[in-house]
Each structure stands twice: as structure tokens, then as C-alpha cells.
N, CA, C and O atoms as CSV, one atom per row, in Angstrom:
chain,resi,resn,atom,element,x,y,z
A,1,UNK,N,N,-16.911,-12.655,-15.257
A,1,UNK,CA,C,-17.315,-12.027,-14.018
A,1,UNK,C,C,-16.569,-10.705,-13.860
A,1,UNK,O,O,-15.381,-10.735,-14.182
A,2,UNK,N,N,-17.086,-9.507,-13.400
A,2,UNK,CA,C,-16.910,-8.549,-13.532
A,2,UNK,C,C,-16.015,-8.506,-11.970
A,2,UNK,O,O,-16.530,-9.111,-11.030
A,3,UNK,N,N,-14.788,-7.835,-11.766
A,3,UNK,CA,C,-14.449,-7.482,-10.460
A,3,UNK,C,C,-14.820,-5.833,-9.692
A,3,UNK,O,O,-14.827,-4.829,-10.403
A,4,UNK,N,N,-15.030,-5.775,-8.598
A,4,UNK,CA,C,-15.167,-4.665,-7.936
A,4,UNK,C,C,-14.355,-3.923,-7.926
A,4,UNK,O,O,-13.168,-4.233,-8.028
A,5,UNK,N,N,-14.861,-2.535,-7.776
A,5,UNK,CA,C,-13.419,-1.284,-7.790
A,5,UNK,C,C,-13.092,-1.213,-6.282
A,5,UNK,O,O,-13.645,-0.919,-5.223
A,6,UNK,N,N,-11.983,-1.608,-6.716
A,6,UNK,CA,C,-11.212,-1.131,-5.288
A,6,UNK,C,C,-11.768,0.193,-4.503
A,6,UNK,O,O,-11.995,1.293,-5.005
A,7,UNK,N,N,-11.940,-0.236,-3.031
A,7,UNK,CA,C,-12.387,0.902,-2.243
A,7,UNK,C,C,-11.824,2.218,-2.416
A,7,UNK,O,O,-12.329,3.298,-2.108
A,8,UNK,N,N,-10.073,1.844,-3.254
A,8,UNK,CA,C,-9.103,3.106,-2.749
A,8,UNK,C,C,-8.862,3.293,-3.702
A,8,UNK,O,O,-7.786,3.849,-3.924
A,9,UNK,N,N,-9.740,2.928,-4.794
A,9,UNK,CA,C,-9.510,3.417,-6.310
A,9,UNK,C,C,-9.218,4.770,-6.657
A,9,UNK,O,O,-8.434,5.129,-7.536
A,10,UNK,N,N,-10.025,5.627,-5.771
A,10,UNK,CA,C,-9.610,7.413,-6.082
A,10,UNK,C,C,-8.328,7.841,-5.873
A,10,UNK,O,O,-7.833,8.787,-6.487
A,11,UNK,N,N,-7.548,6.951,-4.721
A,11,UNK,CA,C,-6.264,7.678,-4.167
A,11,UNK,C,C,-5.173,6.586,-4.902
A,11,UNK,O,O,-5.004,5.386,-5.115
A,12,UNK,N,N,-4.338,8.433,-5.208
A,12,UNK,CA,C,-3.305,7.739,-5.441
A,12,UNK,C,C,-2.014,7.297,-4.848
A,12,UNK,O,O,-1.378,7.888,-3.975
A,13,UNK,N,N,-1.719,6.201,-5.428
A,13,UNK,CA,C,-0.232,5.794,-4.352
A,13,UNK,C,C,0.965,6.322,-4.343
A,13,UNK,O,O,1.595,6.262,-5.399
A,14,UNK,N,N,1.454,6.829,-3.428
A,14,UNK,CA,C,2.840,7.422,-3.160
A,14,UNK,C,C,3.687,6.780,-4.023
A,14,UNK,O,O,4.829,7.163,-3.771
A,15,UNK,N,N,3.676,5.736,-5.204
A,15,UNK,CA,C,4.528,5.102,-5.959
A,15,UNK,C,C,4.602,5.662,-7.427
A,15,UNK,O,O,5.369,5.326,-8.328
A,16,UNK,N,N,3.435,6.763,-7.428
A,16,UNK,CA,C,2.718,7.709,-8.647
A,16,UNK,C,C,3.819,8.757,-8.577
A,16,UNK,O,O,4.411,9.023,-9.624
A,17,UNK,N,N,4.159,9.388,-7.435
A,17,UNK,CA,C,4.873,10.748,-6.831
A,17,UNK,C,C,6.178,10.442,-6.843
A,17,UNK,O,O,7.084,11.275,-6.859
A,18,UNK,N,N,6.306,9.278,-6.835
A,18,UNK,CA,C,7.739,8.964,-6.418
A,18,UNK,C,C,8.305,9.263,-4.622
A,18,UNK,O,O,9.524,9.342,-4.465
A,19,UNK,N,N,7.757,9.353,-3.866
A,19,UNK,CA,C,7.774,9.565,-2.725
A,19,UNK,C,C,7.618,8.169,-1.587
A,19,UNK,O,O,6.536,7.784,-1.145
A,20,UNK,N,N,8.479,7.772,-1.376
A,20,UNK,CA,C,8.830,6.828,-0.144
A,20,UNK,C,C,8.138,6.562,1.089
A,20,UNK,O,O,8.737,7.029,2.058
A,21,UNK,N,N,6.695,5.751,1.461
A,21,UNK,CA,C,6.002,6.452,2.443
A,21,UNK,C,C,6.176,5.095,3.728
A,21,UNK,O,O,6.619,4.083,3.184
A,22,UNK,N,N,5.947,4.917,5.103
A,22,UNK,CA,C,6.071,4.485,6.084
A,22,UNK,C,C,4.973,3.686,6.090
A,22,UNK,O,O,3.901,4.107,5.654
A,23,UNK,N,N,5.094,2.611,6.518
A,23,UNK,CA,C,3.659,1.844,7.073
A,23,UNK,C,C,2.429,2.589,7.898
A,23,UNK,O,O,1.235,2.292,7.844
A,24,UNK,N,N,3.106,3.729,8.741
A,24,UNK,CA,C,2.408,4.537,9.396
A,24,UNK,C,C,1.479,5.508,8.293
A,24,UNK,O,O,0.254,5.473,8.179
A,25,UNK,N,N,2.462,6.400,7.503
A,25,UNK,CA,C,1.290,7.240,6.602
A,25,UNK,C,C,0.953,6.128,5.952
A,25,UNK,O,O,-0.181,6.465,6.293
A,26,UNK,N,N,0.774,4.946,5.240
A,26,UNK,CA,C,0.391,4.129,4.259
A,26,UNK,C,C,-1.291,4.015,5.282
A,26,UNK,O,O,-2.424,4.285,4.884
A,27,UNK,N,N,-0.941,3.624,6.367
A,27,UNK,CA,C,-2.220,3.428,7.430
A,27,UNK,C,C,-3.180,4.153,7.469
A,27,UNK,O,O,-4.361,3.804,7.491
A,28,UNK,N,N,-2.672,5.424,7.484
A,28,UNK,CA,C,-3.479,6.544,7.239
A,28,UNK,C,C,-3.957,7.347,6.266
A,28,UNK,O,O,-4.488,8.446,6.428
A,29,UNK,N,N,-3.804,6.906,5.478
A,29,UNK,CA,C,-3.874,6.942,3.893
A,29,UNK,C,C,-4.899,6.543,3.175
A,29,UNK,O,O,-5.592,7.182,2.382
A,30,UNK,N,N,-4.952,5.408,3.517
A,30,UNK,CA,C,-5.951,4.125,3.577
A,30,UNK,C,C,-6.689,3.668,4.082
A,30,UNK,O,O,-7.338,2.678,3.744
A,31,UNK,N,N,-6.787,4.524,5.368
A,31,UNK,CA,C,-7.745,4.149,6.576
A,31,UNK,C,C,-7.724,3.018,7.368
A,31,UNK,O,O,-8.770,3.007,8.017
A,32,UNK,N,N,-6.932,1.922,7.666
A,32,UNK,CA,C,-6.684,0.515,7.635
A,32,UNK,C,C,-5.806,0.383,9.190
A,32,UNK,O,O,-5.364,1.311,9.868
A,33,UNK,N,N,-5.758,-0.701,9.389
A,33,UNK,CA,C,-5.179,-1.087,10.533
A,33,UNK,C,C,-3.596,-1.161,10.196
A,33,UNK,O,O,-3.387,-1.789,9.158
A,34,UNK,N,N,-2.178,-0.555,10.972
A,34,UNK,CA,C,-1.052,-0.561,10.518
A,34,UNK,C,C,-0.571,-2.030,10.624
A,34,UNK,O,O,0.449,-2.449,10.078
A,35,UNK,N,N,-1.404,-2.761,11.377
A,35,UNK,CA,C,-1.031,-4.518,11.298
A,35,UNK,C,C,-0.908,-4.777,10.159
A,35,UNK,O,O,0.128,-5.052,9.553
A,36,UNK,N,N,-2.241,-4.690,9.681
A,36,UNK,CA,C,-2.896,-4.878,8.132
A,36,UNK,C,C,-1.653,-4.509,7.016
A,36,UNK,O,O,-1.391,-5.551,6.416
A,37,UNK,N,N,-0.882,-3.493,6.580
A,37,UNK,CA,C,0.034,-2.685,6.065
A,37,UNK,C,C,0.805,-3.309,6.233
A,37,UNK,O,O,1.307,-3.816,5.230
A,38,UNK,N,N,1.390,-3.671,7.608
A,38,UNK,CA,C,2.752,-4.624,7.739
A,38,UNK,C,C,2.454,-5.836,7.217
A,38,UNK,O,O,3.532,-6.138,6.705
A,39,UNK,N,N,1.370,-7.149,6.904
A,39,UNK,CA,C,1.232,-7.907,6.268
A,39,UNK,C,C,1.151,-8.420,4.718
A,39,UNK,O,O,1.357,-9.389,3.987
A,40,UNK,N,N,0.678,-6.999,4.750
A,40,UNK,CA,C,0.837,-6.372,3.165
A,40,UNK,C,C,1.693,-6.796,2.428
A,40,UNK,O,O,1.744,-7.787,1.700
A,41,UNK,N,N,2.788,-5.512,2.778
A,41,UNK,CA,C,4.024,-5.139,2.572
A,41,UNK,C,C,4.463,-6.149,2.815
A,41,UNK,O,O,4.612,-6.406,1.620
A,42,UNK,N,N,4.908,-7.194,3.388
A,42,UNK,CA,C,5.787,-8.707,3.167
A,42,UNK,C,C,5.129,-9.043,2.608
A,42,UNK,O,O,5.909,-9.694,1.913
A,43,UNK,N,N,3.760,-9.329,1.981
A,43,UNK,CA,C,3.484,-10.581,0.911
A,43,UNK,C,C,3.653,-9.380,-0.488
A,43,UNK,O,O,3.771,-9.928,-1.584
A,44,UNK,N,N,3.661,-8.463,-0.489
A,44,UNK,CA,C,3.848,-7.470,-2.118
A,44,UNK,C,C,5.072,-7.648,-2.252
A,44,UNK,O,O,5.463,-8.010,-3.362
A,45,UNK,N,N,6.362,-7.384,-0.818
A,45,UNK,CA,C,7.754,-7.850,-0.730
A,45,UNK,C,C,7.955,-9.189,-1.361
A,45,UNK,O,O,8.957,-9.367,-2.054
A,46,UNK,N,N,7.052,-10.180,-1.172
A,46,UNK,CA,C,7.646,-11.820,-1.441
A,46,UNK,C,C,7.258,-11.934,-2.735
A,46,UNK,O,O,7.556,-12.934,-3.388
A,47,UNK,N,N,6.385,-10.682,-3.370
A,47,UNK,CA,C,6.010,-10.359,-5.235
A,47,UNK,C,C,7.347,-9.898,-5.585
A,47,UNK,O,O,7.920,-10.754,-6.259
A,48,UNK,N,N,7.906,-9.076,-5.419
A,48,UNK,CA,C,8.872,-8.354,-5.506
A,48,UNK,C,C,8.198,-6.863,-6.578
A,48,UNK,O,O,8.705,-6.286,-7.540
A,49,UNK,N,N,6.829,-6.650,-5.826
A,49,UNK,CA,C,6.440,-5.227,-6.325
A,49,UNK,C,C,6.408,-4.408,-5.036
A,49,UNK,O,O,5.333,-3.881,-4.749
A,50,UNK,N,N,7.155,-4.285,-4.456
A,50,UNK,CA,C,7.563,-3.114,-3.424
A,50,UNK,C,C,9.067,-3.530,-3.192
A,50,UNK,O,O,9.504,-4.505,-3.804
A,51,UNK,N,N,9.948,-2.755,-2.245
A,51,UNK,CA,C,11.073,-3.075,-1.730
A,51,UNK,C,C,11.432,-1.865,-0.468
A,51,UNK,O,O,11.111,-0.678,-0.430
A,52,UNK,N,N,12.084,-2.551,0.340
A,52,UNK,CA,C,12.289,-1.832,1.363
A,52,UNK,C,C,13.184,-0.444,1.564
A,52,UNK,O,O,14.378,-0.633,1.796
A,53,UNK,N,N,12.800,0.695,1.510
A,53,UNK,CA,C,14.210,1.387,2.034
A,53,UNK,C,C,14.476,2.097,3.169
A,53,UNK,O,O,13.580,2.238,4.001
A,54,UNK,N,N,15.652,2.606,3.355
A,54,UNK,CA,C,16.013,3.135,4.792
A,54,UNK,C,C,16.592,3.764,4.653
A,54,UNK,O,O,17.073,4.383,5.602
């Protein structure tokens, strides 16, 4: 079975640039609800393919 291309297949992720981005630009980025982003980001966190910084 063949999978679908991701909606956001064209853009690339701030993880390409090396650049650190906020749940807020991630939201807007993506077009998406910043709820959505914050749910995300803890289950990619509990992958351990993101990590937090400050």
C-alpha cells in the first residue's frame, strides 16, 4: 500500500537550518492549531526526535 505525501511535504523544517523554532512559529508554519503543536511536540519528545530548549 502506497502512503500519502504529507500535506507539508514542500516545507522545510527549521531542523534542516538548524534554527530553534517556538510552538508559535511551528503553528504558523504549518497552518495548524498551536494546541495541535503542543501535542505533537510531547509525543515526538516521548520519541526522543525533538528536545526542548531554552
Amino acid at each position: 500500500m502506497r502512503r500519502k505525501p504529507c500535506r507539508c511535504a514542500n516545507r522545510r523544517p527549521s531542523v534542516l537550518s538548524g534554527r530553534a523554532l517556538n510552538a508559535e512559529e511551528i503553528a504558523v508554519t504549518l497552518s495548524v492549531a498551536r494546541a495541535n503543536i503542543n501535542i505533537s511536540l510531547k509525543e515526538l519528545q516521548g520519541w526522543g526526535l525533538v528536545k526542548v530548549t531554552h
